[in-house]
LOZAMAR-783514 format. One record per residue (C-alpha): residue number from 0; residue in one letter; x, y, z. Coordinates in steps of 0.25 Angstrom, whole numbers, plus 5000, padded with zeros to 4 digits. Example, Ala and Ser with C-alpha at 12.3 -4.5 7.8 and 13.67 -1.06 7.14 Angstrom:
! LOZAMAR-783514
R  nr rest    x    y    z
R   0    A 5049 4982 5031
R   1    S 5055 4996 5029
This chain:
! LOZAMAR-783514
R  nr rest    x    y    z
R   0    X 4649 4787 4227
R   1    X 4660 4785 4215
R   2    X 4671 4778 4225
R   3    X 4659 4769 4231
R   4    X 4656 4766 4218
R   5    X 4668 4761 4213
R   6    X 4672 4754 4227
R   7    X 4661 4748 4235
R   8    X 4664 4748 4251
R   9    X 4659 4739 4258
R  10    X 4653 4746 4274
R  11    X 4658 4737 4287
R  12    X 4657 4737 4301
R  13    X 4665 4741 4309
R  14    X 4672 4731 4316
R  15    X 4679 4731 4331
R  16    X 4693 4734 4331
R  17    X 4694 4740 4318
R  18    X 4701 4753 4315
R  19    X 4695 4765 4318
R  20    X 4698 4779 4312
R  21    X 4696 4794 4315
R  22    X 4687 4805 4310
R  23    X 4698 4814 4311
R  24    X 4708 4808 4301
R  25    X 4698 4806 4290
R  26    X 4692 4822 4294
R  27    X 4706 4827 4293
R  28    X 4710 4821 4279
R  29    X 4697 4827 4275
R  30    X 4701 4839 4281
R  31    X 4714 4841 4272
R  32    X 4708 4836 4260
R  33    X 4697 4846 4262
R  34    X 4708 4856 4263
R  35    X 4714 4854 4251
R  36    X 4702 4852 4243
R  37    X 4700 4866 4249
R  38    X 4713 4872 4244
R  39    X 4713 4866 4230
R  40    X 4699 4869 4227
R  41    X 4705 4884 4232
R  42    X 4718 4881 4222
R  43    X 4710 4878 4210
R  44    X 4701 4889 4211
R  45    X 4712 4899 4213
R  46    X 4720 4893 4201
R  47    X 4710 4893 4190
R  48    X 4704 4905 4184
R  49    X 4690 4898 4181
R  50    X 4686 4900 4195
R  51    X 4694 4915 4199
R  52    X 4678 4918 4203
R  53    X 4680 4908 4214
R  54    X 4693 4910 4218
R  55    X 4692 4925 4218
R  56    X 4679 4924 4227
R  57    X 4685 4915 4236
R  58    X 4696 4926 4237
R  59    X 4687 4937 4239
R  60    X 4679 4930 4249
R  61    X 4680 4930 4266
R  62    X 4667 4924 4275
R  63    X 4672 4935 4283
R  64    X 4667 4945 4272
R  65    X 4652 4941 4276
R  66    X 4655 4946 4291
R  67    X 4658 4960 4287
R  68    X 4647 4961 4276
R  69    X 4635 4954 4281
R  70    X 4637 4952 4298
R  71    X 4647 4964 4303
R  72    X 4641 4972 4313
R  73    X 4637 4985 4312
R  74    X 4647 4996 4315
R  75    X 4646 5012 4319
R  76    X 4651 5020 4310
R  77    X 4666 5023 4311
R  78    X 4668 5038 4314
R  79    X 4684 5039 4316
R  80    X 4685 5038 4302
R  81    X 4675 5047 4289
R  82    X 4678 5044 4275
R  83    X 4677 5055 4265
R  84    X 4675 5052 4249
R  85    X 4684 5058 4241
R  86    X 4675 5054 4227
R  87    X 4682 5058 4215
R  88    X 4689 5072 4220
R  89    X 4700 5077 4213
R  90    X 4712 5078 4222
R  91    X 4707 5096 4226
R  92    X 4694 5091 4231
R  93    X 4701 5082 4239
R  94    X 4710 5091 4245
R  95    X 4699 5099 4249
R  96    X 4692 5088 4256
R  97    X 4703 5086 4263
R  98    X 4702 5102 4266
R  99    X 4689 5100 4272
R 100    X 4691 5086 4279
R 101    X 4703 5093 4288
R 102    X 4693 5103 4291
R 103    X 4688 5093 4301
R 104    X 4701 5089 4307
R 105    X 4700 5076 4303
R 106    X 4713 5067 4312
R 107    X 4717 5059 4298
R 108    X 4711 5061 4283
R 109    X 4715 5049 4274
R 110    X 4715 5048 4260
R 111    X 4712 5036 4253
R 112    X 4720 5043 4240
R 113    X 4735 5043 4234
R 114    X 4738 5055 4227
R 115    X 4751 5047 4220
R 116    X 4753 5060 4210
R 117    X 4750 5075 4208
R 118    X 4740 5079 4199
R 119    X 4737 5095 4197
R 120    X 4738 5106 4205
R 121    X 4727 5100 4215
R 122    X 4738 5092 4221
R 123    X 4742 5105 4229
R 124    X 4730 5107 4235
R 125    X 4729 5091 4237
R 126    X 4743 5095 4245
R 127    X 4738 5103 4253
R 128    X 4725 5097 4259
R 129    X 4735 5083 4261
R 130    X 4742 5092 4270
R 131    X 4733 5100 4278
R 132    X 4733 5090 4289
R 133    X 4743 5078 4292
R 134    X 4731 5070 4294
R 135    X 4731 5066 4280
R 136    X 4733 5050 4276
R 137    X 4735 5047 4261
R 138    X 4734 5033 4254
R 139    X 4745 5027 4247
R 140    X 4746 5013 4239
R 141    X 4758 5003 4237
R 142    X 4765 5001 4226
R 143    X 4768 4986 4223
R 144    X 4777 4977 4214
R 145    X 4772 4963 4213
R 146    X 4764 4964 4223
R 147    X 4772 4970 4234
R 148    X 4773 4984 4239
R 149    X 4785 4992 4235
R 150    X 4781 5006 4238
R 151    X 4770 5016 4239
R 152    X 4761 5027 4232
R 153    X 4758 5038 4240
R 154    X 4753 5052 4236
R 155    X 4763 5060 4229
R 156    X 4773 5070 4240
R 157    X 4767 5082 4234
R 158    X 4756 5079 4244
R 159    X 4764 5078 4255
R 160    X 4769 5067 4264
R 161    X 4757 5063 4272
R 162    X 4754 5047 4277
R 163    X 4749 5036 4268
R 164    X 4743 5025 4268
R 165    X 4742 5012 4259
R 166    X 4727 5012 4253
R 167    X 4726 4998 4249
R 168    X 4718 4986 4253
R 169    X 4721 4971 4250
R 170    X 4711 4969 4239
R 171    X 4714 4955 4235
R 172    X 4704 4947 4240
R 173    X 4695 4959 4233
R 174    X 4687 4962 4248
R 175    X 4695 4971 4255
R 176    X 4697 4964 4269
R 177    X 4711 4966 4272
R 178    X 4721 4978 4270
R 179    X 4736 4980 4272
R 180    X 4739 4989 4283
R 181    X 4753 4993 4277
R 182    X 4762 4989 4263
R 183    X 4776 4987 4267
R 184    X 4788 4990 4256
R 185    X 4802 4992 4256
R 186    X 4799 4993 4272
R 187    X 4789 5004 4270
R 188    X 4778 5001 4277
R 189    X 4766 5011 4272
R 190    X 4753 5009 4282
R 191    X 4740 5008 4275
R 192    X 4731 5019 4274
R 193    X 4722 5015 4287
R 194    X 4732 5013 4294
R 195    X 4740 5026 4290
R 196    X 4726 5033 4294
R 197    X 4727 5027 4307
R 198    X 4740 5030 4311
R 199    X 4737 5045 4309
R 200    X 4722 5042 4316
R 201    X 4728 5036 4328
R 202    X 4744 5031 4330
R 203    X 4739 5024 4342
R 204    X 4729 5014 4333
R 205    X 4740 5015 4321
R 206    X 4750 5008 4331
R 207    X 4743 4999 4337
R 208    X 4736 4994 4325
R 209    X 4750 4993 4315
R 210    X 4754 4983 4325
R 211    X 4745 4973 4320
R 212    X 4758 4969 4312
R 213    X 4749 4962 4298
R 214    X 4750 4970 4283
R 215    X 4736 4966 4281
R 216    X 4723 4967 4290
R 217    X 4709 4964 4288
R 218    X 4699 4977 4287
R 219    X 4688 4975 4299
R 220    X 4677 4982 4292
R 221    X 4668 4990 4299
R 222    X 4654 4988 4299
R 223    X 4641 4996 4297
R 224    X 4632 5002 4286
R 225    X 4641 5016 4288
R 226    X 4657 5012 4295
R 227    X 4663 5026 4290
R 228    X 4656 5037 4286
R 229    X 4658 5045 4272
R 230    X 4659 5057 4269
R 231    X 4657 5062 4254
R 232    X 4668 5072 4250
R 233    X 4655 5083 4246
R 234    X 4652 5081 4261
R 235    X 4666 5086 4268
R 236    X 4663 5102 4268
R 237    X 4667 5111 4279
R 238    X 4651 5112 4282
R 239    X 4649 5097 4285
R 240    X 4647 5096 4299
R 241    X 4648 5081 4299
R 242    X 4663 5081 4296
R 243    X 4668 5085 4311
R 244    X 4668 5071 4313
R 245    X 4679 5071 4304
R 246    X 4687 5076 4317
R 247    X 4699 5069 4321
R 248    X 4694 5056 4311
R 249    X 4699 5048 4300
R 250    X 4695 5055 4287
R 251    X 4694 5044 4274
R 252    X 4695 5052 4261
R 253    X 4691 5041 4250
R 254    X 4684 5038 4238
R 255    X 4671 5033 4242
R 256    X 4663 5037 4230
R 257    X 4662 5049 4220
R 258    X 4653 5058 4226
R 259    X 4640 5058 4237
R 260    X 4630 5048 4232
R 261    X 4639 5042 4220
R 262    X 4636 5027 4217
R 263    X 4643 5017 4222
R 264    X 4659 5015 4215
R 265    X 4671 5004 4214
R 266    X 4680 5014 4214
R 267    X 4690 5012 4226
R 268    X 4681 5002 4233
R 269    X 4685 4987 4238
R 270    X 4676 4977 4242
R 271    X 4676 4975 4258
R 272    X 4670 4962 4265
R 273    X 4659 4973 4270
R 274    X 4654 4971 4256
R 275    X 4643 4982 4258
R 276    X 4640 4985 4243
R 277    X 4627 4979 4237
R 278    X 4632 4978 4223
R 279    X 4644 4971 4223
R 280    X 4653 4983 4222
R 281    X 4666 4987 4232
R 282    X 4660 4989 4245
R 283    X 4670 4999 4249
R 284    X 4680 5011 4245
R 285    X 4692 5009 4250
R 286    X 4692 5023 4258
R 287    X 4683 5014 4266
R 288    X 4689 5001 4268
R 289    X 4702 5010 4274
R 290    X 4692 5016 4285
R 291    X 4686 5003 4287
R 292    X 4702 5000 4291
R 293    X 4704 5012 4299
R 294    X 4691 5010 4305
R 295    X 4696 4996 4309
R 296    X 4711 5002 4315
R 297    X 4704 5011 4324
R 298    X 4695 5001 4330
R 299    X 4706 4989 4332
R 300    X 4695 4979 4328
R 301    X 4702 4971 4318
R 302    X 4701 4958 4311
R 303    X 4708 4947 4312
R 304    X 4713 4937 4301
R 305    X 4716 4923 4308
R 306    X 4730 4916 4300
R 307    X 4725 4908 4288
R 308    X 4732 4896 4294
R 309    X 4720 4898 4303
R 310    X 4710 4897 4294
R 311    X 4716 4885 4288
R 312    X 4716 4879 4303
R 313    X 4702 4882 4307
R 314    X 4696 4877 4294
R 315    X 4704 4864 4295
R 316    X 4700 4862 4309
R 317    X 4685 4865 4305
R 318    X 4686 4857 4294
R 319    X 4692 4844 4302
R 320    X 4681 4846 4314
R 321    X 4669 4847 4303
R 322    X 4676 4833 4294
R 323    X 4678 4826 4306
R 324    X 4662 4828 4310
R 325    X 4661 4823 4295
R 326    X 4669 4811 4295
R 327    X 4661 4806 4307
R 328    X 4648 4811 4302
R 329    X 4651 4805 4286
R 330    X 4653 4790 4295
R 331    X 4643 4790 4306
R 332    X 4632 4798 4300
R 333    X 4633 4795 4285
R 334    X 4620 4795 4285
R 335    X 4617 4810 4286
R 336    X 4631 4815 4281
R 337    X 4627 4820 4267
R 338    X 4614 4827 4274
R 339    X 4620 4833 4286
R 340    X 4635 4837 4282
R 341    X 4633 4848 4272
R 342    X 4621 4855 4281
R 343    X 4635 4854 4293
R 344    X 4646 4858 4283
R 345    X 4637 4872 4281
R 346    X 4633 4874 4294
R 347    X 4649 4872 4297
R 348    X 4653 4883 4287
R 349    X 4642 4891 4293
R 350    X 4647 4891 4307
R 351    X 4662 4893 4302
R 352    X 4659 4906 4296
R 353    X 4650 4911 4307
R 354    X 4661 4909 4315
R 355    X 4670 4916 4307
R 356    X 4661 4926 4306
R 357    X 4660 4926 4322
R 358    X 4675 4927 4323
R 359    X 4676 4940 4315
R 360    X 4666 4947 4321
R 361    X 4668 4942 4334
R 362    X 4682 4941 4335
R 363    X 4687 4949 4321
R 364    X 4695 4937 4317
R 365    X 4694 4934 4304
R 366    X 4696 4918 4299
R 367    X 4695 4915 4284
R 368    X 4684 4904 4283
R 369    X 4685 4900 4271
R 370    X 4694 4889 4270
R 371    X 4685 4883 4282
R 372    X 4672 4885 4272
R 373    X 4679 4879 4259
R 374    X 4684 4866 4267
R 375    X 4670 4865 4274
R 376    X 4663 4864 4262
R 377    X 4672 4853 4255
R 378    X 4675 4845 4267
R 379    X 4663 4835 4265
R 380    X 4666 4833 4250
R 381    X 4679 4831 4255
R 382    X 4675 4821 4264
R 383    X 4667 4814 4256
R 384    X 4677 4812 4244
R 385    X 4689 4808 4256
R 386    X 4677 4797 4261
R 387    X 4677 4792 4245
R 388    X 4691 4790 4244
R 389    X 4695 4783 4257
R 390    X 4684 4772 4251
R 391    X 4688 4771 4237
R 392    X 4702 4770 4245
R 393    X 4696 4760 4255
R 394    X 4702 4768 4265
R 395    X 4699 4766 4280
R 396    X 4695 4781 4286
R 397    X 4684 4784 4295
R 398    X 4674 4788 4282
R 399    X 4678 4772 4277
R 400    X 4677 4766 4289
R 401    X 4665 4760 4287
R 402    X 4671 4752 4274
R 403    X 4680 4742 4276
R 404    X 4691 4741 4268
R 405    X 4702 4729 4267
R 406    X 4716 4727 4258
R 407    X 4708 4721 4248
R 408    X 4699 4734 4245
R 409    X 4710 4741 4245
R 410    X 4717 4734 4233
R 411    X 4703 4734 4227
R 412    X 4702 4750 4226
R 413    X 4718 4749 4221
R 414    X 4716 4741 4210
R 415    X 4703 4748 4206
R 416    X 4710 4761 4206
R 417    X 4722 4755 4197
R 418    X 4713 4749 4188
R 419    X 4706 4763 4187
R 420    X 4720 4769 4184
R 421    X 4724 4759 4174
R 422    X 4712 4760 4167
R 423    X 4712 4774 4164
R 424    X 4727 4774 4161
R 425    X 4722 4764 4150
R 426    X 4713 4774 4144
């Protein structure tokens, strides 16, 4: 290689009494300059626009978002909670569905809508069918300056003072995995809109869920072909037999699509780690990813996020385990180490993420694996490149301690290296 070619080492043997030296010092420098490669490989992506592909998939992506599209289990349908697609209605037909819903005594009716101002003389009747129960749950949104929430946008008091709830989700990274269960401003604190559902669903659940004191949570989807099901607004008539089970439920009003059988749309719809659609497309309207919350709330199966000082920790303490093995390995059985490391570096990787992947369906905790995956792979290059440099140096470690190095060739690689500098200061 380039460093034995420019300062040849001569092998010895080892001789009695002479010094020896630890696998753990040498696996433990390793082990932080594998870190910071890490981080400034990490830094230079994020700073320089030429690769904002990378860096925004890197942003984008979770290991754990393989769990919840390709290995979580199979779920029943959840039948506390029915969505109903509003389409594009205009705000009378909604009213009248709203009509009809109460109909079938439905314990809460939430609509994933703001009506921030009046229109035309439609309003009235919109009035009137927001009032015809004070089951009803409207969304709202927060207004912000400089990123920080300063007040609130609800639908306008003509409609009446009924609860609302904030409808929005934490969308940077772009997958949907987390949401905030409340905005705070100026010591208002406005519940989202699950959890504003809940509270008129049941105050039991309401209270003992709000004492899980963090603003933000992680949404544990549910799993199956069908977790909700969905009703089209030309299916809700007094007629429909089917709607009884609407009794004492949660009842989702949302835009789902435009009408029964329309093609699949953007419009309103996030990308989950489910990541169900074929095409590439949103995977989920957001009416959806709120029952997928509530759903979550009434079973108290939630997901928990481990510190990221955590992560930091496990990945170190992985890391120095598997570059100790290395170390010893890179001395002792040189002869295999190039054909044998990279088959075990994978096999590594592998059984990390099957563990977190273990974890979170076993358990529900959820660890973030990929600052362990991203050290893994460039621990070896590391390795290697720290081997190099402690022989150009001549440098007694464990890697050099098959070279032996006297005072002499030390001086020899400092005045090498000053006539290299002198040289190309010449030029």
């Amino acid at each position: 290689m380039f460093f034995n070619f420019i300062f040849q080492s001569e092998k010895k043997e080892k001789l009695p009494g002479e010094k020896k030296y630890t696998v753990f010092w040498d696996a433990l420098i390793i082990n932080i300059f594998t870190g910071l490669s890490v981080f400034l490989f990490w830094a230079i992506i994020d700073s320089m626009d030429f690769f904002n592909p990378l860096d925004e998939f890197i942003d984008n992506f979770d290991f754990t978002d393989l769990y919840f599209s390709e290995f979580q289990p199979e779920e029943p349908t959840d039948t506390n909670i029915y969505i109903v697609n509003i389409g594009n209605l205009n705000r009378k037909e909604i009213a009248d569905l709203i009509f009809k819903i109460q109909k079938f005594e439905p314990r809460v009716i939430g609509i994933d809508a703001v009506f921030a101002e009046r229109k035309d003389p439609e309003d009235f009747y919109l009035r009137q069918a927001l009032n015809s129960g004070d089951n009803i749950v409207l969304g709202a949104f927060g207004k912000y300056e400089d990123d920080k929430p300063v007040g609130i946008i609800k639908s306008d008091e003509f409609f009446g003072d009924h609860s609302a709830g904030h409808l929005e989700m934490i969308l940077y990274p772009r997958i949907v995995r987390e949401f905030d269960k409340f905005i705070r401003y100026n010591d208002t604190i406005v519940n989202s809109f699950a959890m504003e559902i809940i509270s008129k669903y049941d105050k039991d659940i309401f209270l003992k869920y709000a004492q899980r004191k963090n603003q933000t949570e992680l949404i544990n989807y549910r799993g199956g072909r069908m977790p909700f099901i969905i009703f089209d607004y030309e299916e809700i008539s007094d007629s429909n037999e089917n709607l009884t089970m609407l009794k004492d439920k949660i009842v989702l009003l949302g835009y789902v699509r435009m009408f029964v059988g329309a093609p699949a749309d953007t419009l309103d719809a996030f990308f989950t780690p489910q990541q169900k659609s074929e095409y590439g497309y949103p995977d989920a309207k957001g009416i959806e990813v709120h029952a997928h919350i509530i759903s979550m709330i009434l079973s108290g199966v939630f997901l928990e996020k481990v510190p990221i000082w955590l992560n930091y920790l496990i990945a170190f303490i992985i890391l120095q385990l598997f570059i100790m093995w290395l170390v010893y390995y890179y001395v002792n059985g040189e002869k295999y180490f190039d054909i044998l490391s990279k088959p075990i570096q994978f096999l590594l990787i592998v059984v990390v993420l099957w563990i977190s992947f273990y974890l979170i369906s076993k358990f529900l905790i959820k660890f973030d694996m990929l600052p362990t995956v991203l050290a893994l792979v460039l621990c070896i290059d590391v390795l290697y490149l720290y081997e190099e440099t402690m022989e150009l140096f001549k440098v007694d470690t464990y890697l050099t301690q098959k070279f032996k190095y006297t005072k002499e060739d030390r001086k020899q690689v400092l005045r090498k290296i000053f006539r290299i500098f002198k040289r190309n200061s010449n030029k």
